[in-house]
KOLTI-366128 format. One line per field, with one value per residue (C-alpha): x, y, z. Coordinates in Angstrom, 2 decimals, padded with zeros to 5 digits. Layout:
u = (X / ...)
v = (Y / ...)
w = (Z / ...)
This chain:
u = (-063.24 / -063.32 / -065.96 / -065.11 / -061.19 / -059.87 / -056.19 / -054.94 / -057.52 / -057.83 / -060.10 / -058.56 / -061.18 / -059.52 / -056.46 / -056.75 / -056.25 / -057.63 / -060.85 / -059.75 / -055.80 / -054.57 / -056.93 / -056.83 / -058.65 / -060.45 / -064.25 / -064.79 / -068.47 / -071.03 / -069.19 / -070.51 / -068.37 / -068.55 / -066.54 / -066.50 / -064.69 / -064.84 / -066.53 / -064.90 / -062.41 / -063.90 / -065.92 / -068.69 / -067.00 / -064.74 / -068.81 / -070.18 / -066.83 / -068.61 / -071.37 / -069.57 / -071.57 / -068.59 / -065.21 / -061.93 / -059.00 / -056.49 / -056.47 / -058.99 / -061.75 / -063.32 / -066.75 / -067.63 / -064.15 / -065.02 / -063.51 / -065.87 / -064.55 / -065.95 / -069.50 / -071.77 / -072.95 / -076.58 / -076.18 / -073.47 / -076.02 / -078.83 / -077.07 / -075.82 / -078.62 / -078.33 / -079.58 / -079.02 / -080.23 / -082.83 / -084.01 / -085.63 / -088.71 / -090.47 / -093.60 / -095.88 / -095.49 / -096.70 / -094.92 / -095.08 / -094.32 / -091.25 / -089.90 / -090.54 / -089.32 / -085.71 / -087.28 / -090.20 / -087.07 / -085.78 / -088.84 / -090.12 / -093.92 / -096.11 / -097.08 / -093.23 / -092.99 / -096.24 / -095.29 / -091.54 / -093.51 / -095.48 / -092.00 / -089.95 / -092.38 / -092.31 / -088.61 / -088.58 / -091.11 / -094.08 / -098.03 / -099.65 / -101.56 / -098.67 / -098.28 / -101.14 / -099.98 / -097.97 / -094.65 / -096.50 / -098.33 / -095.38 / -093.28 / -089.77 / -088.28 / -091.06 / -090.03 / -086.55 / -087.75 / -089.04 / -085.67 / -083.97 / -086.71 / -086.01 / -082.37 / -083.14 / -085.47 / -083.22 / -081.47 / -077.78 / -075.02 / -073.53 / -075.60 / -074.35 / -075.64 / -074.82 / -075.63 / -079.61 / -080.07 / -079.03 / -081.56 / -083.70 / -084.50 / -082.41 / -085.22 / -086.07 / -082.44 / -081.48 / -084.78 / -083.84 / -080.10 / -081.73 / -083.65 / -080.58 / -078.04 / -081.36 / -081.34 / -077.40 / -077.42 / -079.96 / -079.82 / -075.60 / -075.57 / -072.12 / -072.91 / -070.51 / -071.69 / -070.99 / -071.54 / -070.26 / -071.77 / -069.03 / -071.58 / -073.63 / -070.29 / -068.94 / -072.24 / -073.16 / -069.73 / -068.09 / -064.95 / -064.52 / -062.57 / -061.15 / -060.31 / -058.80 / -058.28 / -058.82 / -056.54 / -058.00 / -055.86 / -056.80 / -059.30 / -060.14 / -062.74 / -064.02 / -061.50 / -058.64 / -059.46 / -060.14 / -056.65 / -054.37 / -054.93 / -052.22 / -052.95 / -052.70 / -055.85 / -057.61 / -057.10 / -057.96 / -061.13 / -062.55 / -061.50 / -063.43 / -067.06 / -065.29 / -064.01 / -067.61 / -068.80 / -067.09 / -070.33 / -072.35 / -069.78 / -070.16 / -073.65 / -074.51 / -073.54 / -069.92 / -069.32 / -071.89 / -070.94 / -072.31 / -071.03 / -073.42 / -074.60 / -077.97 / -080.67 / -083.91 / -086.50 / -088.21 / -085.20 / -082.74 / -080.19 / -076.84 / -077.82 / -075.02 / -072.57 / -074.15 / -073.98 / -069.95 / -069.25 / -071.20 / -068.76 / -065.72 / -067.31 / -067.70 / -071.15 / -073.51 / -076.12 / -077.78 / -080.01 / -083.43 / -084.52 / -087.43 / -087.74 / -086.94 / -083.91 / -086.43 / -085.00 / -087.15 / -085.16 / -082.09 / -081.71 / -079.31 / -076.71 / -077.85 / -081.46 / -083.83 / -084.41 / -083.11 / -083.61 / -083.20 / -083.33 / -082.86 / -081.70 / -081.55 / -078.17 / -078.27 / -078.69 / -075.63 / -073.27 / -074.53 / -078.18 / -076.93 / -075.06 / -078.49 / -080.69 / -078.11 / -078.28 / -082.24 / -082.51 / -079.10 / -077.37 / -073.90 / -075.23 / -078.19 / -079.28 / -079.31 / -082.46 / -083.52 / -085.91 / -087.93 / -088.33 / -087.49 / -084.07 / -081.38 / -078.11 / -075.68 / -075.38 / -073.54 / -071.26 / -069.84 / -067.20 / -066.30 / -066.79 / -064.47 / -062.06 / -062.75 / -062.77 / -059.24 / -057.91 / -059.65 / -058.28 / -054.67 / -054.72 / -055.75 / -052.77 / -050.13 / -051.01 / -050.59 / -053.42 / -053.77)
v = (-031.29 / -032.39 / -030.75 / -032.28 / -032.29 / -034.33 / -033.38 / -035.55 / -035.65 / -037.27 / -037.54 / -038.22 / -039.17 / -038.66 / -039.47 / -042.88 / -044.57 / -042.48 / -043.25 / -041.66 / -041.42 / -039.10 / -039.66 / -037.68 / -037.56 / -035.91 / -036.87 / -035.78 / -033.84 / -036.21 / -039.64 / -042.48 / -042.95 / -046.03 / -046.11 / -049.50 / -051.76 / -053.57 / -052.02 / -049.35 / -048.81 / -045.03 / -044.47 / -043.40 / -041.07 / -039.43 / -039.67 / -037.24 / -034.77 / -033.78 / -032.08 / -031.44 / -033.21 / -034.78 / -032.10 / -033.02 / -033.52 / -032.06 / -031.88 / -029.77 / -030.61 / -028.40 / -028.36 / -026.53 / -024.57 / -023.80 / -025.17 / -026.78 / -024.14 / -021.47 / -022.47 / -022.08 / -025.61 / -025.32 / -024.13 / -026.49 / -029.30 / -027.76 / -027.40 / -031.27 / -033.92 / -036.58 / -039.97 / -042.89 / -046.19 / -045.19 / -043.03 / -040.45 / -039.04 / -037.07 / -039.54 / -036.59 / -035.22 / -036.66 / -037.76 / -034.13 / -032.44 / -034.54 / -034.16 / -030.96 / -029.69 / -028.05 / -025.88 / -025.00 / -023.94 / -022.31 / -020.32 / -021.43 / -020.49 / -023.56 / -023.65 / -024.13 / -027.18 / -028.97 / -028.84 / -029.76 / -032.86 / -033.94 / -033.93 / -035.83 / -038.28 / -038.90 / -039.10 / -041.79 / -043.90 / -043.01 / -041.70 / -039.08 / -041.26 / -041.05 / -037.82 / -037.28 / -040.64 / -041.08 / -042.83 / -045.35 / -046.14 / -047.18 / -049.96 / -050.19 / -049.34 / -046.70 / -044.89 / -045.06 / -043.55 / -040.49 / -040.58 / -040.12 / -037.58 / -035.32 / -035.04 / -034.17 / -031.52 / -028.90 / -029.78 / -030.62 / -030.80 / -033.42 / -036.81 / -038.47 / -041.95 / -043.80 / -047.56 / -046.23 / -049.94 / -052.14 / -052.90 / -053.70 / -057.33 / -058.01 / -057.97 / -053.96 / -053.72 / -054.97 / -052.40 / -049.34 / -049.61 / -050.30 / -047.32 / -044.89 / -046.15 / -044.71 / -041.75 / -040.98 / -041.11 / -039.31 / -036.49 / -036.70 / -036.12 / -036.72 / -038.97 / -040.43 / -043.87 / -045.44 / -049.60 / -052.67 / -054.66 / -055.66 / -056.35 / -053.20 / -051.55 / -052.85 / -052.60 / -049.22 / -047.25 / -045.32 / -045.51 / -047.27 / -046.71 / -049.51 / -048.16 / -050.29 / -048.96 / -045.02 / -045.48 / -045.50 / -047.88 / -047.52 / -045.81 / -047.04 / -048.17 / -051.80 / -053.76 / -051.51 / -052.52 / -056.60 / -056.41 / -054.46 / -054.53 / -052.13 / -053.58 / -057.35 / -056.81 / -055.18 / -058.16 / -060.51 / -058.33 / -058.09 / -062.27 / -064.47 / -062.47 / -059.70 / -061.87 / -063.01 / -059.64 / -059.19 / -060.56 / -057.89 / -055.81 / -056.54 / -056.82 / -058.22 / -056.01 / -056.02 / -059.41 / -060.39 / -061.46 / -059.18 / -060.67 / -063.88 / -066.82 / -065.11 / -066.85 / -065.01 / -067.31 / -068.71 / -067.70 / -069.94 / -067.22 / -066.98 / -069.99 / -072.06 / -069.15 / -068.82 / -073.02 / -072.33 / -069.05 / -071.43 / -074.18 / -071.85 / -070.55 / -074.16 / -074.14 / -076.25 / -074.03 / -071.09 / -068.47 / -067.37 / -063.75 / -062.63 / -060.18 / -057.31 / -058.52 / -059.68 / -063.02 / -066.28 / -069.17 / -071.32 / -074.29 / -076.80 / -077.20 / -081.23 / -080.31 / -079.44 / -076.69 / -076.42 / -074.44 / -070.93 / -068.03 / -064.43 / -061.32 / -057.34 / -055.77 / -054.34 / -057.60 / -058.54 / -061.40 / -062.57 / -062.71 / -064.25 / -066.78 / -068.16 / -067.98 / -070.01 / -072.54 / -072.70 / -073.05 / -075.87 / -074.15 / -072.47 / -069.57 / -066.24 / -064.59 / -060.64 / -058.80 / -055.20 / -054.75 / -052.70 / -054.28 / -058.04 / -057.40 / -059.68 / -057.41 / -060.10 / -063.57 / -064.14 / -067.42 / -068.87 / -070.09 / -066.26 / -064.94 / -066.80 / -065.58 / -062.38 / -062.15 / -064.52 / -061.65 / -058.79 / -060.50 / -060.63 / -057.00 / -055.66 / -057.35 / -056.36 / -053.23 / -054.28 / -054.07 / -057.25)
w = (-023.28 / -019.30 / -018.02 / -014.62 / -013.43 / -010.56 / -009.51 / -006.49 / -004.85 / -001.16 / 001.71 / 005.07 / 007.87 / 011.03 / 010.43 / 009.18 / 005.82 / 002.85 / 001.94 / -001.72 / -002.65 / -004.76 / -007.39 / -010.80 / -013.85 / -016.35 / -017.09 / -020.77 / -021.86 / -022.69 / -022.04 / -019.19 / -016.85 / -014.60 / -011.05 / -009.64 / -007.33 / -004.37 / -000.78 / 000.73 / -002.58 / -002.41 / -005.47 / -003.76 / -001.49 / -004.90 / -006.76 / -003.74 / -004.46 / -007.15 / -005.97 / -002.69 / -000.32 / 000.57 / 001.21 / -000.55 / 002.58 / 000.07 / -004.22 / -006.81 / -007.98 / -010.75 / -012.40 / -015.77 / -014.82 / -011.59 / -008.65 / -006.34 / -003.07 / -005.31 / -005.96 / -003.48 / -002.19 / -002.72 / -006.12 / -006.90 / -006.30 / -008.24 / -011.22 / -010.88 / -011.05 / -008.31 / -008.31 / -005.69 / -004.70 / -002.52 / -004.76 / -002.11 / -003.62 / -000.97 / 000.05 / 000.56 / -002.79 / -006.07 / -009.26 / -010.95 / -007.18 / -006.93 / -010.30 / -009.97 / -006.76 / -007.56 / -010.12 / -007.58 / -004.72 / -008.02 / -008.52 / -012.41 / -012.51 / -011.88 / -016.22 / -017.31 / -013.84 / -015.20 / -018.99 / -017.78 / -015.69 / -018.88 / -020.87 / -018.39 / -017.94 / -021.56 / -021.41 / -018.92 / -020.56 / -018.37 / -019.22 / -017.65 / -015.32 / -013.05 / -012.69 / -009.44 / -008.31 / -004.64 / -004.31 / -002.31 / -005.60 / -007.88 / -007.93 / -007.32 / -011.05 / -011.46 / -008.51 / -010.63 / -013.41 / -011.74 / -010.04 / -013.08 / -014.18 / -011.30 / -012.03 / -015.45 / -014.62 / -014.28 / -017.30 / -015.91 / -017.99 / -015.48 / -013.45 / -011.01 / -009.92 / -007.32 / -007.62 / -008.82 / -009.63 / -007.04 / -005.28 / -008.13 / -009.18 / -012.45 / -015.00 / -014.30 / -013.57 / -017.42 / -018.47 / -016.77 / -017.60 / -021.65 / -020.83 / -019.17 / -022.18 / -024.53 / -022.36 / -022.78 / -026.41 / -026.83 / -024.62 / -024.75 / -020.20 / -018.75 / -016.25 / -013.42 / -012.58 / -009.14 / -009.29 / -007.71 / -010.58 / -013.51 / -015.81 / -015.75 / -015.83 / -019.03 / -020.09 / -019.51 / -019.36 / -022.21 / -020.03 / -016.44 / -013.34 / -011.15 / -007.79 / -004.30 / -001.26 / -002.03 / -005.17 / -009.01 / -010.40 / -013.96 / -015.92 / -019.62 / -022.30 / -021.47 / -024.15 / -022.57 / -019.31 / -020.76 / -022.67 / -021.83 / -017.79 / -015.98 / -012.52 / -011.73 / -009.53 / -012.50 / -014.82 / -011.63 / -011.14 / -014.41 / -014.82 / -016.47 / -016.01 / -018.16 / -020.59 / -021.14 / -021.36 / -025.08 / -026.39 / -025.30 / -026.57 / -030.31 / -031.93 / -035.25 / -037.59 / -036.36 / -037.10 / -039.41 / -043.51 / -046.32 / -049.16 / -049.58 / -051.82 / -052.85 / -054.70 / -055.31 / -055.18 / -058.25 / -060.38 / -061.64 / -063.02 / -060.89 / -058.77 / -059.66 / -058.81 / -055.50 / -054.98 / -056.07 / -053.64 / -050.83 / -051.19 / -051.16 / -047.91 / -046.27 / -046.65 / -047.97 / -048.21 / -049.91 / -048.68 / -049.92 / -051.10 / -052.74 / -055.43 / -052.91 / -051.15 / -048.28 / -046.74 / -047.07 / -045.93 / -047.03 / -048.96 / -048.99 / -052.15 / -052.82 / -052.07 / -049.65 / -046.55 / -043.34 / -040.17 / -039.60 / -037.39 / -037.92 / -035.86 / -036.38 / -037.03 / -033.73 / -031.76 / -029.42 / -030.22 / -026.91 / -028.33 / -031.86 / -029.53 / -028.36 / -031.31 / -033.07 / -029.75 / -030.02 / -033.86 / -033.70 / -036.23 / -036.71 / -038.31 / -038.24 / -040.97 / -040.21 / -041.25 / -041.16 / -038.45 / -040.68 / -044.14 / -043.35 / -046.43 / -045.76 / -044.51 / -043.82 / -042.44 / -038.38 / -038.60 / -035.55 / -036.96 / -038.61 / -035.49 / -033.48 / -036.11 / -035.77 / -031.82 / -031.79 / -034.25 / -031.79 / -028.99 / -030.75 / -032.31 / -028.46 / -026.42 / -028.75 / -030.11 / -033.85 / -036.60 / -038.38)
């Protein structure tokens, strides 16, 4: 169900070139939406549409089956949570004050702001220390977090951000969008995502729009956008840094193996049928369990151990990639993060099978 409608939209400054062309599209309930694209393509002008701190020229725009003309502005934006890149938490105020402010102008009795405070804070991965603490006194991805806070406070369906991260330095960048992805699922926000960065794009976005020059090209999940471009200057902007970002689209447990050459340690029953299902693999090894399905190690078929390294089904390919590079070897086991039990074994050379045939099925549309 959309619960924000775009219907050719445009916004004409002045009379010269639209800044936003006859854009429409439907942003479904609960999905992450990224909007990216060069400078000046408009998806920061069609993000502030939403909330209408920016007026359509021409087109309708509705919100929770409204259109925008018909909500009052100031309510419009209360009932929409709004994050941006300079975050603009009032410096006079502290950490609860801040997070709290829209439902102070809204009039919620100072109990239901503080106990709201002490749950947001938890949401955003923050102790109550920071809660009498001053802008000033944070650092750049903390003042983020509260940020985000704030715009939950009121409980929005709907979030927009626009570029929250960008001027972040990429470690807190890769933490906070960890921590916003956590966030999504769990909480199930629509949010509309403004970025110039492909990566935290194809990362991040459920769907994503490519927009030039006021128009929205094409709007798709990230392997529609990687495989079936509809634009030529979609498949040249995406190029190869898109391409790359298939391995963060597949973790572990996609790709990984389940049916394995098993030997449970200090038994010889069923090793010889494990030393016989290794070969027909093109291994020549075996792996190690103990006498609850726990993984111990690998041995070679004529004798001996060898290296190893292990990840959790969750893990990206991208991740797999370089524990296999650190450990030299062509392979992971895949361990439950909990109880250590082997779950399936990553092999490169499976893997680039399976990504050849991904690759294959997604460019011309038939299963194989």
């Amino acid at each position: 169900m959309a619960i924000v409608s775009f219907r050719e939209v445009s916004k004409i400054y002045q009379g010269d070139t639209p800044a936003v062309n006859q854009v429409s599209l439907d942003v479904e309930e609960g999905e992450f939406l990224c909007l990216i694209g060069p400078s000046g393509c408009g998806k920061t002008t069609l993000l502030k549409m939403v909330n209408r701190l920016i007026e359509p020229t021409s087109g309708t725009i509705v919100v929770e089956g409204r259109e925008v003309r018909k909500w009052d502005p100031i309510r419009l934006r209360r009932h929409i949570g709004y994050v941006i890149q300079q975050i603009g938490l009032f410096p006079h105020l502290t950490v609860e004050e801040n997070m709290t402010y829209v439902l102070s102008i809204m009039g919620r009795p100072l109990s239901e702001r503080r106990r709201k405070a002490r749950e947001l804070l938890e949401v955003v991965s923050l102790d109550a220390s920071y809660l009498r603490r001053f802008p000033r006194e944070l650092s750049g991805g903390e003042r983020q977090r509260v940020g985000v806070a704030r715009a939950l406070a009121s409980d929005p369906k709907i979030i927009l951000m626009d570029e929250p991260f960008g001027a972040l330095d990429q470690i807190t960048k890769e933490q906070l969008q960890g921590e916003l992805l956590r966030l999504h699922r769990s909480l199930r926000k629509t949010i509309v995502f403004v970025t110039h960065d492909l990566q935290e794009a194809m990362k991040l976005g459920t769907r994503i729009g490519v927009m030039r020059k006021g128009r929205m090209l094409q709007i798709g999940t990230p392997s529609e956008l990687l495989f079936t471009p509809a634009d030529p200057f979609v498949e040249e902007f995406l190029g190869t840094g898109g391409l790359l970002q298939t391995f963060r689209m597949f973790t572990a447990q996609e790709v990984m193996l389940r049916d394995l050459p098993v030997v449970v340690v200090g038994q010889s029953e069923g090793k010889d049928r494990a030393i016989q299902y290794s070969r027909d693999l093109g291994w020549d090894f075996f792996l190690l369990v103990d006498k609850e399905g726990r993984f111990v190690g690998a041995e070679r078929v004529d004798g001996g151990s060898l290296p190893y390294s292990t990840v959790f089904p969750s893990t990206s390919f991208e991740e797999v990639l370089r524990r296999m590079f650190l450990a030299s070897t062509s392979w992971v086991a895949v361990v439950d993060p909990s109880n250590g039990v082997l779950q399936g074994v990553v092999d490169f050379r499976f893997v680039c099978a399976h990504l050849q045939g991904y690759c294959l099925e997604k460019t011309s549309g038939k299963k194989l």
